[in-house]
Residue frames relative to the residue before (quaternion, step in Angstrom):
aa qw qx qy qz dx dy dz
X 1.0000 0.0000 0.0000 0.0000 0.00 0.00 0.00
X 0.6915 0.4100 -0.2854 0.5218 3.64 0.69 -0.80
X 0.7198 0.3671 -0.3677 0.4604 3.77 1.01 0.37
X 0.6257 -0.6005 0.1899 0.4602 3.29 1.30 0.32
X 0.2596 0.7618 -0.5598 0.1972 3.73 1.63 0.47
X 0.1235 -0.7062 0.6541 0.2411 3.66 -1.59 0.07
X 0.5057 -0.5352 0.6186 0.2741 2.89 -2.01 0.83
X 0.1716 -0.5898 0.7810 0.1123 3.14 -2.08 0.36
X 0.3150 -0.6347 0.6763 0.2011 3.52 -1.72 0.44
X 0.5213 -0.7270 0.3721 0.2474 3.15 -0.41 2.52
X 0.8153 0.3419 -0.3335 0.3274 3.84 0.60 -1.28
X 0.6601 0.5415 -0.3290 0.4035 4.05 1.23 0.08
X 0.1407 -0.6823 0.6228 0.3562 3.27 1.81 -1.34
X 0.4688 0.6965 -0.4906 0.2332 4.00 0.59 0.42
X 0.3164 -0.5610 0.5156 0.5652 4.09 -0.05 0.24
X 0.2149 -0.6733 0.7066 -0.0342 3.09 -2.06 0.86
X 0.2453 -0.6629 0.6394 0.3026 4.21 -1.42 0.31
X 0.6186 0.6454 -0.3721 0.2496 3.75 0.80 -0.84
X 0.0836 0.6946 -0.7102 0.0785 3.58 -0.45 0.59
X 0.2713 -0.7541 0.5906 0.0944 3.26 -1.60 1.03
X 0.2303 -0.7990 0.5555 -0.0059 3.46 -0.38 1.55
X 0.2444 -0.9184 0.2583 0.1733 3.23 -0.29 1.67
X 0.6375 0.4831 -0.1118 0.5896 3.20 1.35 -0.17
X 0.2570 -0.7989 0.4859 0.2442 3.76 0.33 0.68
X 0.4597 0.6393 -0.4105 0.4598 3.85 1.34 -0.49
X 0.6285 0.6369 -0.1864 0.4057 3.71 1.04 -0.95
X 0.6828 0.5793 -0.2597 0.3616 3.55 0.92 -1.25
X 0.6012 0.4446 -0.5377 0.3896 3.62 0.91 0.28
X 0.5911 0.5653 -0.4238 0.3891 3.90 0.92 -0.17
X 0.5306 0.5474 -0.4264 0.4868 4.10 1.52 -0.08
X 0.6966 -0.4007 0.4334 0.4079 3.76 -1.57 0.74
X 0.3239 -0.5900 0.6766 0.2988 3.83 -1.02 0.17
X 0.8096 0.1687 -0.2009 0.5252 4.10 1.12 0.16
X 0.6894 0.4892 -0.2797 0.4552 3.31 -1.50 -0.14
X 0.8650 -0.0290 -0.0146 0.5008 4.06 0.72 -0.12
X 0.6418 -0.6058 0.4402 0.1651 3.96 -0.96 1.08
X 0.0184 -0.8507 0.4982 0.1663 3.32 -0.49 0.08
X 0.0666 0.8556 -0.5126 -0.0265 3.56 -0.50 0.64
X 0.3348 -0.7556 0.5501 -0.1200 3.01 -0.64 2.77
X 0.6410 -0.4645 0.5369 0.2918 3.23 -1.43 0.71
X 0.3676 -0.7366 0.4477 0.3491 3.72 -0.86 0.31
X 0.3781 -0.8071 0.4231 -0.1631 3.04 -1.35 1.52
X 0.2989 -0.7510 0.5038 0.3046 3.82 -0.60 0.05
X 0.7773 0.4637 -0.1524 0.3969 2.89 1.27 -1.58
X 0.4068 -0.5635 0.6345 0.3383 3.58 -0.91 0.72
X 0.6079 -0.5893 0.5082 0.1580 3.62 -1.77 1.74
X 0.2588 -0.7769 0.4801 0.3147 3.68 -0.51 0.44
X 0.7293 -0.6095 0.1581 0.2679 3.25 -1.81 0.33
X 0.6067 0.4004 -0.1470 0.6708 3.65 1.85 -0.41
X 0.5134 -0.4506 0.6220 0.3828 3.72 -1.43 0.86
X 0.5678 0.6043 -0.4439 0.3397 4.14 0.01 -0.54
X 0.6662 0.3366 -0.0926 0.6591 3.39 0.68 -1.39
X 0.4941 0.6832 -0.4537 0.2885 3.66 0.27 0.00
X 0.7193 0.5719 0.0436 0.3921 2.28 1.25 -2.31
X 0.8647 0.3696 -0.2146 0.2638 2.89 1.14 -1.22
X 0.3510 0.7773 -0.2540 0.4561 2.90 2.38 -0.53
X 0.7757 0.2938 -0.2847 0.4805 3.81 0.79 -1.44
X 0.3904 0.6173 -0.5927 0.3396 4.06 1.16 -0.20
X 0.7870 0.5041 -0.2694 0.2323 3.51 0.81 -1.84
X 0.7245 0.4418 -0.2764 0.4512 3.55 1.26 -0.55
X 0.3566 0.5418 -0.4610 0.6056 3.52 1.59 -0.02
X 0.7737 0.2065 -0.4300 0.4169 4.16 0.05 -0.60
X 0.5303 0.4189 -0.4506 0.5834 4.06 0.83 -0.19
X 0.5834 0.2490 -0.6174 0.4653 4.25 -0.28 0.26
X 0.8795 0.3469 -0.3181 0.0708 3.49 0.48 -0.89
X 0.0699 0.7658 -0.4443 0.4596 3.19 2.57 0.55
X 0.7612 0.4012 -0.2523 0.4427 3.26 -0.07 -1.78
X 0.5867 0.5112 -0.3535 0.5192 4.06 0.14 -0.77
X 0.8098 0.3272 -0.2706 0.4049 3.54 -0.36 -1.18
X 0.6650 0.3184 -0.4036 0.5417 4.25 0.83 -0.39
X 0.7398 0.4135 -0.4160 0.3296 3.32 0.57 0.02
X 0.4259 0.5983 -0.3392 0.5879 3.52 1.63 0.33
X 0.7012 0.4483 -0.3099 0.4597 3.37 0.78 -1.04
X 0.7777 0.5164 -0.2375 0.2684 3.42 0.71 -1.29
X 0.6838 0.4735 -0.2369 0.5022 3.14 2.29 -0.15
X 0.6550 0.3366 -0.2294 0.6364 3.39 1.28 -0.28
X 0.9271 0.0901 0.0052 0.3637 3.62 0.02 -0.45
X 0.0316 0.8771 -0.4785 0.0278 3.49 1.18 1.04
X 0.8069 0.3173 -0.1120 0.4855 3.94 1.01 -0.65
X 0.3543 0.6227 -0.4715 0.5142 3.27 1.69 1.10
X 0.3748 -0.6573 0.6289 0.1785 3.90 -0.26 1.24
X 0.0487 -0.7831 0.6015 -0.1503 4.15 -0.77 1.70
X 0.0050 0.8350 -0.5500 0.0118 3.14 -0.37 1.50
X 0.5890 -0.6960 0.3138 0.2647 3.47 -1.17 0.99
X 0.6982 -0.4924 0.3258 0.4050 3.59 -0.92 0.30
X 0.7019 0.5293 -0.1796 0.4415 3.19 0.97 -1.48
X 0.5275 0.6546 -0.3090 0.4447 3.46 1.36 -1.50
X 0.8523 0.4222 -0.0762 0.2991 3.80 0.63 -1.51
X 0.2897 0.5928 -0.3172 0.6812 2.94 2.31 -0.05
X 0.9126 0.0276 -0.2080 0.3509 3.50 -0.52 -0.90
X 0.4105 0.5550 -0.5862 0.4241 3.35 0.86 1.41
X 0.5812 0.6475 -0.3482 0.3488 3.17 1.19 -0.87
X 0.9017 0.2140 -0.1477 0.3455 3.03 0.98 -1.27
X 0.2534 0.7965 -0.4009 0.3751 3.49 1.66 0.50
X 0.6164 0.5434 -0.0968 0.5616 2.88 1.23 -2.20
X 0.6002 0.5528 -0.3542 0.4568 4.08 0.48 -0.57
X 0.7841 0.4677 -0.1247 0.3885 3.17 0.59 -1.69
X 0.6235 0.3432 -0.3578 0.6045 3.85 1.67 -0.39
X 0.8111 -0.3115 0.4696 0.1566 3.65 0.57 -0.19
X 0.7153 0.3598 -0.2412 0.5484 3.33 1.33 -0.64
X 0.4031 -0.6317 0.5825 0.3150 3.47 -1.34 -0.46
X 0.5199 -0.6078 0.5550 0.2286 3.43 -0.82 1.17
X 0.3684 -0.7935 0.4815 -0.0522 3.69 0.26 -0.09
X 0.4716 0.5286 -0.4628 0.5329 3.29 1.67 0.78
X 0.1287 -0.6817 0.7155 0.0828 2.98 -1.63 0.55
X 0.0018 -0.8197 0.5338 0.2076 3.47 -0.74 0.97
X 0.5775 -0.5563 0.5701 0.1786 3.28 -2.16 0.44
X 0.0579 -0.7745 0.6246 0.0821 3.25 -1.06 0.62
X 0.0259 0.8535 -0.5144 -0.0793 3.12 -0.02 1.16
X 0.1895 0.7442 -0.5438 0.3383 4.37 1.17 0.43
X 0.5492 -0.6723 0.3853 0.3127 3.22 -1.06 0.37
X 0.6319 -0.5465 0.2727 0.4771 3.89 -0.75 -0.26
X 0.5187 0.6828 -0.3414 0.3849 3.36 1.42 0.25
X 0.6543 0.2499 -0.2158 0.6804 3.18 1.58 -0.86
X 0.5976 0.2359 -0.5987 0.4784 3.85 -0.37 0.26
X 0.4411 0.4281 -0.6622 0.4286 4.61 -0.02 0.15
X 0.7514 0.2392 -0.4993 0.3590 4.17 0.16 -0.54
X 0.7004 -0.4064 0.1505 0.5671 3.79 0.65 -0.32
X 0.3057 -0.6987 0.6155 0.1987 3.80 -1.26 0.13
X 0.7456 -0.3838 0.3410 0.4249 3.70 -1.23 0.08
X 0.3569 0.6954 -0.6237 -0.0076 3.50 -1.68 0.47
X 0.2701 -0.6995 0.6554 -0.0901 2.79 -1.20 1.76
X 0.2677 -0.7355 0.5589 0.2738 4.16 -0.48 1.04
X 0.6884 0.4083 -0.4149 0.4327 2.87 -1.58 1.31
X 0.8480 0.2189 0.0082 0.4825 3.40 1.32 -1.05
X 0.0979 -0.9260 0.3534 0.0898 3.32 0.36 1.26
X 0.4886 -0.7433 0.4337 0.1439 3.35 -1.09 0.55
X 0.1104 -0.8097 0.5754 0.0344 3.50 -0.37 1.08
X 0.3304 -0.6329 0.5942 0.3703 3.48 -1.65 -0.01
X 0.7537 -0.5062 0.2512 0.3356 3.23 -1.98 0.23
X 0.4599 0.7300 -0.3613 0.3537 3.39 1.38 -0.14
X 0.6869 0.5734 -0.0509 0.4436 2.48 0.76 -1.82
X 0.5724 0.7197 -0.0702 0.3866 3.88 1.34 -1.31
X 0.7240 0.4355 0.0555 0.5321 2.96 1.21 -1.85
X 0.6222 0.4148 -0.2899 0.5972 3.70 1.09 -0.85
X 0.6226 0.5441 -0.3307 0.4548 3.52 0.65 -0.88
X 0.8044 0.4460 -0.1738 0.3521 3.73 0.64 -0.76
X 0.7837 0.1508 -0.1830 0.5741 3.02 1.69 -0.03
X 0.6299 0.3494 -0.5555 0.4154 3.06 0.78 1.15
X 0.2343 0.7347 -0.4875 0.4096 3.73 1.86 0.09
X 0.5211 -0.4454 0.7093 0.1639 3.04 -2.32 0.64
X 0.4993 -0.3791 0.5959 0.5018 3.68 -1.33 -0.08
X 0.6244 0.6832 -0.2923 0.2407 3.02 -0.16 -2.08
X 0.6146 0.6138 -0.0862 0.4879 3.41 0.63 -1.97
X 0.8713 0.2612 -0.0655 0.4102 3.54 0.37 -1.01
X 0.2881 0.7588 -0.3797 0.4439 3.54 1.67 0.64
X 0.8656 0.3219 -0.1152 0.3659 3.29 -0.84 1.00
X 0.5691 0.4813 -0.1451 0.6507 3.24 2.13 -0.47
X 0.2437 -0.8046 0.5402 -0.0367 3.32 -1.55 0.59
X 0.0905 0.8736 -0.4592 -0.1333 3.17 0.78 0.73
X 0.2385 -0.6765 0.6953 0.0446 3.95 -1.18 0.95
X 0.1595 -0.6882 0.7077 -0.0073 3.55 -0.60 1.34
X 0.2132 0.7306 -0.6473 0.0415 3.26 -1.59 0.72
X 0.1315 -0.7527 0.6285 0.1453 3.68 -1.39 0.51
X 0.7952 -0.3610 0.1018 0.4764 3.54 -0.70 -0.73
X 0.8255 0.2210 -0.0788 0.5133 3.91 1.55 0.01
X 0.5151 -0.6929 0.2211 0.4535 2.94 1.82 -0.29
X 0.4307 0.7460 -0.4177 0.2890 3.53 1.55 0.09
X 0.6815 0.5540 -0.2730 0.3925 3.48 1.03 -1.31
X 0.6444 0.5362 -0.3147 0.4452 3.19 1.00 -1.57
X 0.5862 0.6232 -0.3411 0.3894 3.66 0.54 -1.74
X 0.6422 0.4391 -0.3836 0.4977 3.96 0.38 -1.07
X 0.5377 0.5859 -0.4675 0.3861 3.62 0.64 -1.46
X 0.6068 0.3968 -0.5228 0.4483 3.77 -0.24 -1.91
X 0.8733 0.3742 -0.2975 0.0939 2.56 -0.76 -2.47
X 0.6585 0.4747 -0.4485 0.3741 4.10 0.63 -0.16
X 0.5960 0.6289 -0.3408 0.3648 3.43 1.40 -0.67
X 0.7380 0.4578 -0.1540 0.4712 3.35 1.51 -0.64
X 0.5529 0.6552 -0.1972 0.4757 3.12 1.81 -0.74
X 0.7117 -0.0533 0.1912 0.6739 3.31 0.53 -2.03
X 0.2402 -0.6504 0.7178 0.0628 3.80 0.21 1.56
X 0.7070 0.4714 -0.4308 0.3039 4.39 -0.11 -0.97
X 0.7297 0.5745 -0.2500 0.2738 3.18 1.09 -0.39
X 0.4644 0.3115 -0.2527 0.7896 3.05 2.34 0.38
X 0.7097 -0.4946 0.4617 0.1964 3.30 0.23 0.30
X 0.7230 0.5210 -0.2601 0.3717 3.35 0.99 -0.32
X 0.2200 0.7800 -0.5391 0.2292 3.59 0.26 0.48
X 0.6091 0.4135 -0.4881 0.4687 3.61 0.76 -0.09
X 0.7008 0.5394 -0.2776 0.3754 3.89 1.08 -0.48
X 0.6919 0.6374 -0.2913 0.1735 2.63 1.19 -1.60
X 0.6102 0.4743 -0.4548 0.4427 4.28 1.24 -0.30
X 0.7223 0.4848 -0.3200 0.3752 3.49 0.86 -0.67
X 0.6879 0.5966 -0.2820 0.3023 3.48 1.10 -1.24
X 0.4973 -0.6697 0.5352 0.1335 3.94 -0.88 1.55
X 0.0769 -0.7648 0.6344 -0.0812 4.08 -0.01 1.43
X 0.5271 0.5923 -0.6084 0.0352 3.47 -1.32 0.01
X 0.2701 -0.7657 0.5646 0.1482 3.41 -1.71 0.77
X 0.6893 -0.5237 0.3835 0.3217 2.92 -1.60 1.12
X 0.4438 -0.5544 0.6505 0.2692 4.01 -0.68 0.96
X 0.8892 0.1990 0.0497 0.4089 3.58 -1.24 0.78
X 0.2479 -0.7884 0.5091 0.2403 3.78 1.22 -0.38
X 0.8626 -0.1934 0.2464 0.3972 2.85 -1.65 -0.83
X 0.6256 0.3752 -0.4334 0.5292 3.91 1.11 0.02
X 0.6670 0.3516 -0.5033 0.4221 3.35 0.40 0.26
X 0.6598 0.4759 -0.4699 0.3427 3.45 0.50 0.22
X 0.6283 0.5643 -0.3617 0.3949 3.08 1.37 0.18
X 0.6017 0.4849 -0.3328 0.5404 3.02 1.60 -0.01
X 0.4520 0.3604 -0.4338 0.6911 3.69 1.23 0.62
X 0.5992 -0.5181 0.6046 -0.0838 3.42 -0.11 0.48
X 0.3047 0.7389 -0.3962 0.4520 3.18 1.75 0.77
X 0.5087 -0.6288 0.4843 0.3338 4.02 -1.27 0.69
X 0.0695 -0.6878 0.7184 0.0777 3.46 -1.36 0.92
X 0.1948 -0.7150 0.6713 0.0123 3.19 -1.80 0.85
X 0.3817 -0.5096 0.6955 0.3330 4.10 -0.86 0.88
X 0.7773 -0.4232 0.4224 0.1958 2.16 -2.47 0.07
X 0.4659 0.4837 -0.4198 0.6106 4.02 1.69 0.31
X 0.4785 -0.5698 0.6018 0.2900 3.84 0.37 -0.31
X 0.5139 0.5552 -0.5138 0.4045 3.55 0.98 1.02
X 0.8451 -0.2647 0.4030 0.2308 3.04 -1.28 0.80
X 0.1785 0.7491 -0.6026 0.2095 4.57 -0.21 0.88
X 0.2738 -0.6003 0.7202 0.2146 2.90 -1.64 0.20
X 0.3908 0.8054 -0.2855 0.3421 3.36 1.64 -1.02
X 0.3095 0.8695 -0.3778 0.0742 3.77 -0.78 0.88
X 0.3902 -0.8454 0.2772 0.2371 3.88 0.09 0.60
X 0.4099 -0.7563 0.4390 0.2596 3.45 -0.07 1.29
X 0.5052 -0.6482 0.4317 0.3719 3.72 1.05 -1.10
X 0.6856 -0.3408 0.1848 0.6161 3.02 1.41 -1.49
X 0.7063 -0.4232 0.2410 0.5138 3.52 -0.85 1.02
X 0.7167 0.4425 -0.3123 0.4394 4.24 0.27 -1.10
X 0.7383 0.3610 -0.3469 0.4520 3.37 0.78 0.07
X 0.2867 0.7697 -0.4401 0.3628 3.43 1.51 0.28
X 0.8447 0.2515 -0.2236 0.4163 4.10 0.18 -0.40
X 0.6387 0.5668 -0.4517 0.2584 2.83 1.15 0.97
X 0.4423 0.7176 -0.3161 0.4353 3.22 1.93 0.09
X 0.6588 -0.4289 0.4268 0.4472 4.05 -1.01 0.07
X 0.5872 -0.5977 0.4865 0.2473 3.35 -0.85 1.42
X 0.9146 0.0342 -0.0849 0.3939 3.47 0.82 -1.60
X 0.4869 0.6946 -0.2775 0.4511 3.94 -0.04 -0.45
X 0.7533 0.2681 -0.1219 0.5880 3.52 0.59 -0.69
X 0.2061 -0.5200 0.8089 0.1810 3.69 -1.99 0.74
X 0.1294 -0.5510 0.8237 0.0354 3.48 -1.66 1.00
X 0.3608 -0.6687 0.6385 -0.1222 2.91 -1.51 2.14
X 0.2178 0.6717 -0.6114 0.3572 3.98 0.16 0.91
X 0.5688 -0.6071 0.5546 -0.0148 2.95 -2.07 1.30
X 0.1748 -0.9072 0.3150 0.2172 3.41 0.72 0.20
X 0.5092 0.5381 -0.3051 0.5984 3.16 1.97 -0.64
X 0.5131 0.7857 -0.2549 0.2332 3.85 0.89 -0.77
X 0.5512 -0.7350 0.3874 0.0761 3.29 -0.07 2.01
X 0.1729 -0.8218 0.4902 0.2332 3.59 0.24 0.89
X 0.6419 -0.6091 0.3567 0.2995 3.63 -1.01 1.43
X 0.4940 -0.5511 0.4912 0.4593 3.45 -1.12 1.22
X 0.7783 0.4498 -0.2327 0.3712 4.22 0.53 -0.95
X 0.6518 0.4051 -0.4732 0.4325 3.61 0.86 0.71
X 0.4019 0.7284 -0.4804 0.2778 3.39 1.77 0.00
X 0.5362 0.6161 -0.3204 0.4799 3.91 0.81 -0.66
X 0.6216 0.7270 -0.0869 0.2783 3.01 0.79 -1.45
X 0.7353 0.4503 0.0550 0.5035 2.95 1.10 -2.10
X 0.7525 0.4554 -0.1322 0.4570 3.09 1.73 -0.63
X 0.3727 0.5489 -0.3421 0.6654 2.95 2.09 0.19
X 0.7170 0.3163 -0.4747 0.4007 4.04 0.55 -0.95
X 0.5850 0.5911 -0.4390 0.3401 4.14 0.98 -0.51
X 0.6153 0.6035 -0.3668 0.3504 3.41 0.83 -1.18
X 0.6662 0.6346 -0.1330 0.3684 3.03 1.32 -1.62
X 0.5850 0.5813 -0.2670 0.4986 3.37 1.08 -0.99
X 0.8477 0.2799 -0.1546 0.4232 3.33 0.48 -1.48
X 0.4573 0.6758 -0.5008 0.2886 3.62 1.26 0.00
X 0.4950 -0.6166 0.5515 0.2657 4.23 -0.79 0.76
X 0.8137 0.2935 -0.2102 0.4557 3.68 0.74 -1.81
X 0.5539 -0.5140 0.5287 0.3866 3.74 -1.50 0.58
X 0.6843 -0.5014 0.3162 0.4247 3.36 -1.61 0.44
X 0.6840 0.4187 -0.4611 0.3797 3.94 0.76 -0.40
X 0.8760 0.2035 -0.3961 0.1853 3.11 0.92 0.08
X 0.0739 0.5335 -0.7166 0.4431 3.37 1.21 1.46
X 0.7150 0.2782 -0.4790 0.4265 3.85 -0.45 -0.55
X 0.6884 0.3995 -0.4532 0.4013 3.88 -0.48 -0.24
X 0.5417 0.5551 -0.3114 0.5491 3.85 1.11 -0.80
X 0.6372 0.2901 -0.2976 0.6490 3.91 0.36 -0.73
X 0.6937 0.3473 -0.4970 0.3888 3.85 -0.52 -0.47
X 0.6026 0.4691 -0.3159 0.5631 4.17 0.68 -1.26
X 0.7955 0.3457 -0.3137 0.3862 3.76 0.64 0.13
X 0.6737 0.4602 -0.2950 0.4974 3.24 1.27 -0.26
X 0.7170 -0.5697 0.2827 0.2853 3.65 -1.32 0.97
X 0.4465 -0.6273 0.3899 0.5051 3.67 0.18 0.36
X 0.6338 0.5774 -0.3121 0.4092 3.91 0.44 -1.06
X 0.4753 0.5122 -0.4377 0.5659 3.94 1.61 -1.30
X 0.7341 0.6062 -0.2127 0.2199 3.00 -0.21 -1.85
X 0.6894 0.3532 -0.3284 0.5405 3.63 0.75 -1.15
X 0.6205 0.4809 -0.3638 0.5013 3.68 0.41 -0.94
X 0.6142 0.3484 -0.4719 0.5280 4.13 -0.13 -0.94
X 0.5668 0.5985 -0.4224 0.3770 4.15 0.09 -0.80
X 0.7405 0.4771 -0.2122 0.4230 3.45 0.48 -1.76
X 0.8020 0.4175 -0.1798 0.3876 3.48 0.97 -1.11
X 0.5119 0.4497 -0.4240 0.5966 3.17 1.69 0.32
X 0.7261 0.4562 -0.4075 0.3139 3.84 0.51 -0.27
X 0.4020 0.6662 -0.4184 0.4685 3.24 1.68 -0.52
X 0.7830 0.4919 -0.1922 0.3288 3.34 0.19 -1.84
X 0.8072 0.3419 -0.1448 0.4589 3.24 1.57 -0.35
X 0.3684 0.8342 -0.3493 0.2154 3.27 1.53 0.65
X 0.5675 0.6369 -0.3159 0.4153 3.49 1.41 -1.11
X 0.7029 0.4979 -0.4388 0.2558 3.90 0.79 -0.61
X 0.4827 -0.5446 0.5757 0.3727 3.62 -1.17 0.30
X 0.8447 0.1821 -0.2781 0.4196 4.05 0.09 -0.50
């Protein structure tokens, strides 16, 4: 359009001005003449530079995915301790700046399709896979596993979240019961797209440096930074039998009205006191071993 292309209307082949701009965040990159725009409906008034455009739709892409990740959490993993991207950045580097070592270790637990485009790296804190994670946890000493933190994450926090919550739940079922009171769990709020919206370090599969990064599947595609990042996705790609749940946590989420505390007050004012005290007890249990 800004080089003088024309539109046609596919069912007349007639010339046409109307072009449908899917994303109303988008509409400052279209001529201001010569063609129509039709935007999704909106509150917000479109800003005045593609810059601010950009940065305006990055910010509500990280608030849809806020809203996704507690509502993932609050169904799969309500007593799994979730620490933000940002939060672990500026531990990382606090802890840098006195000298010490933060003492996380993260987990990739995504399949080998998405750590081949690249996986987190944060210096100082290295980054294992789930294989690798899982053998380590049940053939590990407590003792052995002092001092470390281990932060699981995938592409929203659903996969990882199940990880904690069985490790804490049914440790026998990895094998891990000699760890499982001593051993220091938490997952990455939001996964690996929210670290990208902190602006966290990626590394390929050589340990170089990427911008490069795997959505997982197309439905999880608008929740990552508009700009700054390449999302690597099959388009022909069968959407995992295990993000279907998943996906239905990011709709619910979308269309829910209340924030995530108050889906939690709404479920507690709905649940029997007796549920309630007992669901309580079995989240403090599960959460007794931490120090904060």
């Amino acid at each position: 359009l800004h080089e003088g292309g024309q539109l046609i209307q596919p069912s007349t082949g007639l010339p046409c001005r109307l072009v449908h701009c899917w994303s109303w965040e988008l509409s400052a990159f279209f001529p201001t003449r010569g063609c129509t725009l039709h935007c999704p409906e909106t509150s917000l008034e479109p800003e005045n530079s593609p810059e601010r455009s950009l940065l305006r739709a990055s910010h509500v892409r990280s608030q849809r995915l806020r809203k996704v990740a507690w509502e993932v959490r609050l169904r799969y993993c309500p007593s799994v301790l979730c620490l933000d991207a940002e939060d672990i950045i500026r531990s990382i580097r606090q802890e840098k700046e006195a000298g010490r070592s933060a003492g996380y270790i993260f987990v990739d637990v995504r399949t080998p399709e998405e750590v081949e485009v690249s996986t987190i790296s944060s210096p100082g804190c290295p980054t294992i896979f789930k294989d690798a994670f899982l053998k380590m946890v049940s053939s590990a000493s407590a003792e052995s596993l002092n001092g470390h933190t281990f932060i699981l994450f995938c592409t929203v926090g659903g996969r990882s979240g199940r990880i904690c919550q069985e490790l804490l739940t049914e440790p026998e079922k990895f094998g891990a019961t000699n760890v499982a009171a001593s051993i220091q769990l938490k997952s990455l709020l939001g996964g690996i797209a929210g670290w990208a919206h902190a602006k966290g370090g990626l590394v390929d599969s050589m340990g170089q440096p990427t911008l490069r990064i795997s959505p997982w599947c197309q439905a999880f595609t608008d929740l990552f930074p508009v700009s700054g990042m390449e999302l690597v996705l099959d388009e022909l790609q069968v959407v995992p039998q295990d993000a279907r749940d998943l996906i239905d946590c990011k709709s619910n989420a979308e269309q829910a009205s209340a924030s995530a505390p108050g889906q939690i007050l709404r479920t507690c004012q709905a649940l029997d006191p007796q549920v309630l005290a007992d669901t309580l007890h079995r989240a403090a249990q599960s959460c007794q071993q931490y120090d904060d």
